[in-house]
C-alpha positions as CSV (number, residue, x, y, z in Angstrom):
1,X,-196.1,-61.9,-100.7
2,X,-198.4,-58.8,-100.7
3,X,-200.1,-60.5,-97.6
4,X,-197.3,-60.6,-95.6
5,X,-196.3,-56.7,-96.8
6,X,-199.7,-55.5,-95.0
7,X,-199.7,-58.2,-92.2
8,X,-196.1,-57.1,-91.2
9,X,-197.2,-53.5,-90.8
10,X,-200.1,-54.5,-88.7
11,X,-198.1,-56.4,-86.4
12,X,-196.0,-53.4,-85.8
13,X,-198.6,-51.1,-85.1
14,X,-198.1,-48.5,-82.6
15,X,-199.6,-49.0,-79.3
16,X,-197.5,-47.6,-76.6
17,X,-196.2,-44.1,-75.8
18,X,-192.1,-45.7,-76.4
19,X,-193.4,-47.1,-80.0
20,X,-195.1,-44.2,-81.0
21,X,-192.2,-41.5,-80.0
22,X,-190.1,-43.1,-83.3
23,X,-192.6,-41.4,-85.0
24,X,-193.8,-38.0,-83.3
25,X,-192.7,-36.4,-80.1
26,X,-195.6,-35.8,-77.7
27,X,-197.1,-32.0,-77.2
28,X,-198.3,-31.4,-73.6
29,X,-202.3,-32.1,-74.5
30,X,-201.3,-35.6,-76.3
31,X,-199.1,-37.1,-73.0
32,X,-201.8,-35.8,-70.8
33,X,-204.1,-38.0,-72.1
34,X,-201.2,-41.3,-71.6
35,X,-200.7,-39.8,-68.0
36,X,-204.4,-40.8,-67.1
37,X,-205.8,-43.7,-66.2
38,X,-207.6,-44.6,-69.9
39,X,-210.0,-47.5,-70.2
40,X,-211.7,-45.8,-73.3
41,X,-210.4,-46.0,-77.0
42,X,-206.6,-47.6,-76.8
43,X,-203.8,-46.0,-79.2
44,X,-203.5,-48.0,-82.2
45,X,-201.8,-46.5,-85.0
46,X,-199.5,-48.5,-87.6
47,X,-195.9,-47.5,-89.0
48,X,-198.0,-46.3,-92.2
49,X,-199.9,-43.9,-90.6
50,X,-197.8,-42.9,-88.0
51,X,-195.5,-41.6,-90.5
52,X,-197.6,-39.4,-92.0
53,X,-198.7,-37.9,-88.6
54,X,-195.7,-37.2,-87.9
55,X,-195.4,-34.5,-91.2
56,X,-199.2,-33.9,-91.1
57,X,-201.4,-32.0,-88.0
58,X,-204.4,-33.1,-89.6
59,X,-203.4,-36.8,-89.9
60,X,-202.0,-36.6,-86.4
61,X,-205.2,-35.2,-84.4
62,X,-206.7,-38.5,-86.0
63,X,-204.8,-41.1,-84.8
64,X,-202.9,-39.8,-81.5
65,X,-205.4,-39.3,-78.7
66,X,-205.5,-36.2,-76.6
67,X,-206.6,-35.0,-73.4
68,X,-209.8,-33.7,-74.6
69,X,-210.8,-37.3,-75.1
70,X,-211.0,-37.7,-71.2
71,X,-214.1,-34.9,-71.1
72,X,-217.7,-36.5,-71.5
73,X,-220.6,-34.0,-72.2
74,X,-224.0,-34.5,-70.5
75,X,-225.3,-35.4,-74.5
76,X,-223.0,-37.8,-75.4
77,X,-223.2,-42.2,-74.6
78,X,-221.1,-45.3,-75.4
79,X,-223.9,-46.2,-77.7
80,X,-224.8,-43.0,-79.6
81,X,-226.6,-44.6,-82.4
82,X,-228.6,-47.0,-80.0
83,X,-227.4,-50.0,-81.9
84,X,-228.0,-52.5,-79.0
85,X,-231.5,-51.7,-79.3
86,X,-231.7,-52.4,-83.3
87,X,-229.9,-55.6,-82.4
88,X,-231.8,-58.7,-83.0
89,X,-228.5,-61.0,-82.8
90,X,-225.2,-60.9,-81.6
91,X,-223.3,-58.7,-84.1
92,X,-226.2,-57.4,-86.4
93,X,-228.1,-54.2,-86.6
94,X,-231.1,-54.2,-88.2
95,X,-232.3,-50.2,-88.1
96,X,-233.6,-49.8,-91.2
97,X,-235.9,-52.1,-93.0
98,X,-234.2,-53.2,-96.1
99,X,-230.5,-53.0,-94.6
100,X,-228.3,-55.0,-91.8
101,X,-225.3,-53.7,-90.9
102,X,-222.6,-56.9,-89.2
103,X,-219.8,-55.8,-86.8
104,X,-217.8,-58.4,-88.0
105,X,-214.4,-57.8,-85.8
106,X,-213.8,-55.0,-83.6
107,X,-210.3,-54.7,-85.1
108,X,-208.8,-51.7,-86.9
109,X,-205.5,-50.3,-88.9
110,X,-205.6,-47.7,-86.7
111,X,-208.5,-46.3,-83.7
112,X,-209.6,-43.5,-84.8
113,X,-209.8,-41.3,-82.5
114,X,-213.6,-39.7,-83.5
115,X,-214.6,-43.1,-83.5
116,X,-218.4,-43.5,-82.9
117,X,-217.9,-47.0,-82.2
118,X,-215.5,-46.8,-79.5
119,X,-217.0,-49.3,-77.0
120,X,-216.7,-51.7,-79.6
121,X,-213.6,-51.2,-81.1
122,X,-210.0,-52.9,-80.1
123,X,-212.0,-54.3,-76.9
124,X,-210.3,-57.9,-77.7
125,X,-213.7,-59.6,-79.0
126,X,-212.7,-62.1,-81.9
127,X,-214.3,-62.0,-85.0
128,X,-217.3,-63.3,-86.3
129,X,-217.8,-66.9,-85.0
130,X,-218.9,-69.6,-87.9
131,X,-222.1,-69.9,-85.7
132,X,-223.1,-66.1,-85.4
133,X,-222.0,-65.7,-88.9
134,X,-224.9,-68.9,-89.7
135,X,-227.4,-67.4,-87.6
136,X,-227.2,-64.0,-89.6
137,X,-227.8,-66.2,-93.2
138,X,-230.2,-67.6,-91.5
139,X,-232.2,-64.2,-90.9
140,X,-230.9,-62.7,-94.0
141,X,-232.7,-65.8,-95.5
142,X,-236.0,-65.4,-93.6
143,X,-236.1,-61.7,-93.7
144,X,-236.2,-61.2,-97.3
145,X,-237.1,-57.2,-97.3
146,X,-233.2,-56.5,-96.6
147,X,-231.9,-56.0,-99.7
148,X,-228.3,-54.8,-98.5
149,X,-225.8,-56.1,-96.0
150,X,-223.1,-53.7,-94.9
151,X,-220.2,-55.5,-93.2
152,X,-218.4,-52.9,-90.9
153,X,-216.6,-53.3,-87.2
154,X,-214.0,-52.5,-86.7
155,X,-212.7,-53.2,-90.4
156,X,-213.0,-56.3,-92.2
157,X,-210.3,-56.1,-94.0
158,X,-208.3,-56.6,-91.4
159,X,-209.3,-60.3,-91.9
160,X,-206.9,-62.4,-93.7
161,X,-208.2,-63.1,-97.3
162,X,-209.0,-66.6,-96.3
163,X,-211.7,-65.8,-93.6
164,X,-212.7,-62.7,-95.4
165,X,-213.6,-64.4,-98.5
166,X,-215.0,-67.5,-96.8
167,X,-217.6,-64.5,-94.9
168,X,-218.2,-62.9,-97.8
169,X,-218.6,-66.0,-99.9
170,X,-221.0,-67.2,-97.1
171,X,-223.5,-64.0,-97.2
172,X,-223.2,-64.2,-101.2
173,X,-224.4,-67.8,-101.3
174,X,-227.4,-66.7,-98.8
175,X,-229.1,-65.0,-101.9
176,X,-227.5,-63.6,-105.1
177,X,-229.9,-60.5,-104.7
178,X,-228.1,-59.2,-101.9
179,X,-225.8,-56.1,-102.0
180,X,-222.8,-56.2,-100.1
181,X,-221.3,-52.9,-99.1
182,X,-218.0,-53.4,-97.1
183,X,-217.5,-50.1,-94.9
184,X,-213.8,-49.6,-94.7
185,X,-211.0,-46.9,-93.8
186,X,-208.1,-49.5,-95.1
187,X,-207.8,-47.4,-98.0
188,X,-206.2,-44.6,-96.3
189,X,-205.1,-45.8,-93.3
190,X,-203.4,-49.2,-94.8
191,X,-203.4,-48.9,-98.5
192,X,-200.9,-51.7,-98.4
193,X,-204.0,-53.8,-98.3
194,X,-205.1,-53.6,-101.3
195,X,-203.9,-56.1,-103.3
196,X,-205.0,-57.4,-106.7
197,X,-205.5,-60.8,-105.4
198,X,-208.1,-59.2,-103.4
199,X,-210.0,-57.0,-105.8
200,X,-210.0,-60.0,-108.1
201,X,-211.8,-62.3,-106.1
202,X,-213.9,-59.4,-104.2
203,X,-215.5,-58.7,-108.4
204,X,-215.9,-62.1,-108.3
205,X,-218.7,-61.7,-105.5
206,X,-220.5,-58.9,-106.8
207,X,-222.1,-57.1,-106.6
208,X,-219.9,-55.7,-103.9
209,X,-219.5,-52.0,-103.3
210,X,-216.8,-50.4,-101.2
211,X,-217.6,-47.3,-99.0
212,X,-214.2,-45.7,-97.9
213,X,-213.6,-43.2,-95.5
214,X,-210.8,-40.2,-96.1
215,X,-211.4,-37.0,-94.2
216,X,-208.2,-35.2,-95.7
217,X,-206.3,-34.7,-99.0
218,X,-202.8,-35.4,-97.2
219,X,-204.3,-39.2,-96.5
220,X,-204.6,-39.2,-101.1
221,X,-200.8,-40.6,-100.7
222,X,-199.3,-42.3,-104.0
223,X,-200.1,-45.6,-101.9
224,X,-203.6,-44.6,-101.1
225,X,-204.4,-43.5,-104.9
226,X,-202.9,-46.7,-105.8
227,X,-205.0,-48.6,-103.8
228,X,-208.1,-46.9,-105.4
229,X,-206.9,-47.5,-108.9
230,X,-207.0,-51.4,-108.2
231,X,-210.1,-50.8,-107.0
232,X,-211.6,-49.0,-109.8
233,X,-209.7,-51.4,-112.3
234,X,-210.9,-54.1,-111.0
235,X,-214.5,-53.1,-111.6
236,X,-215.6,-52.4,-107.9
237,X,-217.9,-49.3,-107.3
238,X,-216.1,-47.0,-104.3
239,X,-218.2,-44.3,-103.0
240,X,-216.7,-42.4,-99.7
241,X,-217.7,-41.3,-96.3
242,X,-216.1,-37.8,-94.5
243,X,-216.5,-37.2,-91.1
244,X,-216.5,-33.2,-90.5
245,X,-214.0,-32.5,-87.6
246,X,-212.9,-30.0,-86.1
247,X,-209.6,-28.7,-86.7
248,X,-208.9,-30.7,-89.3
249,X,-211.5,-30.5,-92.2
250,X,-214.3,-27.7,-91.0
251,X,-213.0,-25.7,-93.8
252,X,-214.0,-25.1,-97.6
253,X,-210.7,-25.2,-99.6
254,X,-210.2,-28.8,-97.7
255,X,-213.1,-30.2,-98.6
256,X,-213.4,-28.7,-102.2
257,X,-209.6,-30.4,-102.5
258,X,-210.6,-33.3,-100.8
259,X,-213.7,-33.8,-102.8
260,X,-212.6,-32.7,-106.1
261,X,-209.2,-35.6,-105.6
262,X,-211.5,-38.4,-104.7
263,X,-213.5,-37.9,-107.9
264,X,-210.1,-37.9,-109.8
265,X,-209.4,-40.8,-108.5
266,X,-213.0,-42.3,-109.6
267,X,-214.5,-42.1,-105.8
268,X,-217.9,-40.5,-105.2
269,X,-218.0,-38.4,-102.4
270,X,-221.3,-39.8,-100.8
271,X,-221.6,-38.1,-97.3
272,X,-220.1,-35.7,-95.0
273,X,-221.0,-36.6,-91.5
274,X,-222.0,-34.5,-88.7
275,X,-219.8,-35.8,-85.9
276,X,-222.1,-38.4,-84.0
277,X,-222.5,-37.6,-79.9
278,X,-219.4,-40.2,-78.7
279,X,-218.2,-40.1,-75.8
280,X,-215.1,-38.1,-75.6
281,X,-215.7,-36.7,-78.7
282,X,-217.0,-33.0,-78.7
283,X,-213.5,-31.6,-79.8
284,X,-214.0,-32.6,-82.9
285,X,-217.8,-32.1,-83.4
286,X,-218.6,-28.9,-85.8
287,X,-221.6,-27.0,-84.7
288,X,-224.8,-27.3,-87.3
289,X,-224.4,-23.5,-88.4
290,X,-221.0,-23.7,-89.0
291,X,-221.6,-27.5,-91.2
292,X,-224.8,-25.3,-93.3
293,X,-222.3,-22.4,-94.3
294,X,-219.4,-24.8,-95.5
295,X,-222.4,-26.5,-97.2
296,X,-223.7,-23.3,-98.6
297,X,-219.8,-22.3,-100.0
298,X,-219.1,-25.7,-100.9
299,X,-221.8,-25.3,-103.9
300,X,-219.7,-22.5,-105.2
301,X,-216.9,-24.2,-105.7
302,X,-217.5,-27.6,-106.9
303,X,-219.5,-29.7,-109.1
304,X,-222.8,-31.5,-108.0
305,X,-220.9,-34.2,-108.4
306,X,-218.0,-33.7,-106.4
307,X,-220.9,-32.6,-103.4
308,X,-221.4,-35.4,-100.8
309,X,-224.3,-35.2,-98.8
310,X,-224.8,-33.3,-95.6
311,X,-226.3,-36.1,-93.2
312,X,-226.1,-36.6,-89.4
313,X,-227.5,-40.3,-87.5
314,X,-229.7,-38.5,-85.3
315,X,-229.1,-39.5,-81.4
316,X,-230.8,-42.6,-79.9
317,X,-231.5,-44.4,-82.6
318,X,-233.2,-42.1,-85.1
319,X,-231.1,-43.2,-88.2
320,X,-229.7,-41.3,-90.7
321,X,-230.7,-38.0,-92.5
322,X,-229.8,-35.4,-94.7
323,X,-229.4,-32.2,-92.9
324,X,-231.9,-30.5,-95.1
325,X,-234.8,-27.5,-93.7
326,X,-237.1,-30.8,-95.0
327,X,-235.9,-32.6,-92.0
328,X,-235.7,-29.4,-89.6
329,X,-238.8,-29.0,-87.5
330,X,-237.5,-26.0,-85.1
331,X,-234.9,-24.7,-83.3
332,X,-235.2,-25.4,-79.3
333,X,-232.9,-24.1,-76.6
334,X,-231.7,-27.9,-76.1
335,X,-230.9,-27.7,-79.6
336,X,-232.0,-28.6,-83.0
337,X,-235.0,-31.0,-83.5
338,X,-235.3,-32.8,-86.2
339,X,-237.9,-35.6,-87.6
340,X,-236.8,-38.5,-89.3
341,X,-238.8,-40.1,-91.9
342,X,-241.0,-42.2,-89.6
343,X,-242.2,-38.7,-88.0
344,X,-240.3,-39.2,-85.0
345,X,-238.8,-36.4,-83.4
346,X,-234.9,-36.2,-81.9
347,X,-232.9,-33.5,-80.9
348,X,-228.9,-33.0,-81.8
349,X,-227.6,-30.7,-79.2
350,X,-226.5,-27.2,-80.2
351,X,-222.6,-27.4,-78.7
């Protein structure tokens, strides 16, 4: 039953301009962007999130695309992060040595229109095929310095429970050290789900944490909060990933509500992201002063516990890193160069 509430929903999901016009009426910026020939990101929202879009601006510059989306700076690539490079098999990063990360569809709730992943996502691959799925055991079981897999896309829980739990099962029976850490915006953008057959047999598989990913309070619905009291009930660690942007959360009283709500609801706030260099994504990219100065206020008004930290994936490849003077070598007029902890040194451009 609670399968077919969440399955239903997807399989109404939003993906034309007709569909999504029950919900919101276009503003001139938004059918701009549906007047042009697209081949980037497609629309992709379902009835769940569309309805709050259409009561909340900040939800709505998240999921309904806009003609700024069609601009591509000189900075920004399909690939920002360089995954293909860190790819030693089809479907699995391997960036950092004691972590993989496995795309394991390219499916979604909804696209996310600051999507980093863009050129992956809602491009019609299937997911994970039994054989890619063995070869990655297979390295996991050779390669014995990862200690952590994080299974990401897309979002796997957009997998039925039978193929989810067969994946997950599959990874867990790899080696019982492993940490799984499933990367996943379903709690806020389908909360539906979440069921307790789910959380049940996801503590059965531990341990197993879940990293979420809410970027306003108006997505802390009495659905969403539900969804993250099954979570916590049923014993599973959440921690939660914000993505600064633009518009919608570059300001203190957001994140100190946002922050402080997630903790109520037992959710560590674990990062706030600098917006990664996308295509078609500068709209919503804060610039580095502007992220420090939040930062700086932010400590005022919360707890240390409530504070996430500051990081940014530095560009081509560089990995991730707290954006701390410790990782500042100098400021350049191509921007900001930092060094990562190999000693390497990338620059995020000063937009």
């Amino acid at each position: 039953m609670y399968e077919d509430n969440w399955k239903k929903l997807l399989s109404q999901s939003c993906t034309t301009v007709s569909e999504l016009s029950e919900y919101i009426t276009l503003n001139r910026e938004e059918q701009e962007w549906f007047d042009t020939v697209e081949t980037g990101l497609s629309l992709l929202v379902n009835p769940y999130f569309a309805e709050l879009a259409g009561t909340s601006e900040a939800i709505r510059r998240q999921c309904v695309p806009r003609a700024a989306e069609l601009l591509r700076t000189e900075v920004e690539s399909d690939d920002p992060l360089a995954e293909d490079a860190n790819s030693p098999l089809p479907r699995m990063v391997h960036r950092y040595k004691n972590r993989v990360a496995v795309l394991v569809t390219d499916h979604c709730a909804m696209h996310c229109r600051h999507c980093f992943r863009r050129s992956f996502t809602g491009q019609g691959r299937k997911p994970l095929s039994r054989q890619e799925r063995d070869e990655i055991c297979f390295y996991l079981k050779e390669h014995t310095e990862v200690k952590e897999v994080l299974l990401t896309g897309g979002d796997l829980l957009t997998l039925s429970d039978g193929p989810l739990l067969e994946l997950l099962k599959a990874f867990r029976d790899v080696r019982e050290d492993l940490l799984l850490r499933l990367a996943t915006r379903i709690p806020s953008s389908l909360p539906q789900r979440i069921t307790p057959y789910l959380v049940q047999e996801l503590g059965k598989l531990g341990p197993v944490w879940v990293i979420t990913q809410f970027n306003h309070p108006h997505e802390l619905t009495r659905e969403s909060r539900g969804a993250l009291n099954l979570l916590r009930k049923g014993g599973l660690p959440v921690m939660n990933q914000t993505v600064l942007l633009k518009g919608i959360n570059d300001r203190e009283d957001v994140l100190a509500e946002l922050f402080q709500s997630l903790l109520v609801q037992g959710v560590k706030p674990y990062y706030l992201f600098q917006g990664d260099l996308a295509a078609g994504t500068s709209h919503f990219r804060t610039n580095l002063e502007r992220g420090w100065e939040i930062m700086k206020n932010l400590r005022r008004e919360i707890s240390g516990l409530a504070m996430p930290v500051y990081a940014v994936d530095l560009p081509g490849g560089g990995g991730k890193i707290p954006l701390s003077e410790s990782y500042l070598v100098e400021k350049k007029e191509a921007g900001f160069c930092f060094q990562n902890p190999e000693g390497h040194s990338f620059i995020y451009p000063d937009e």
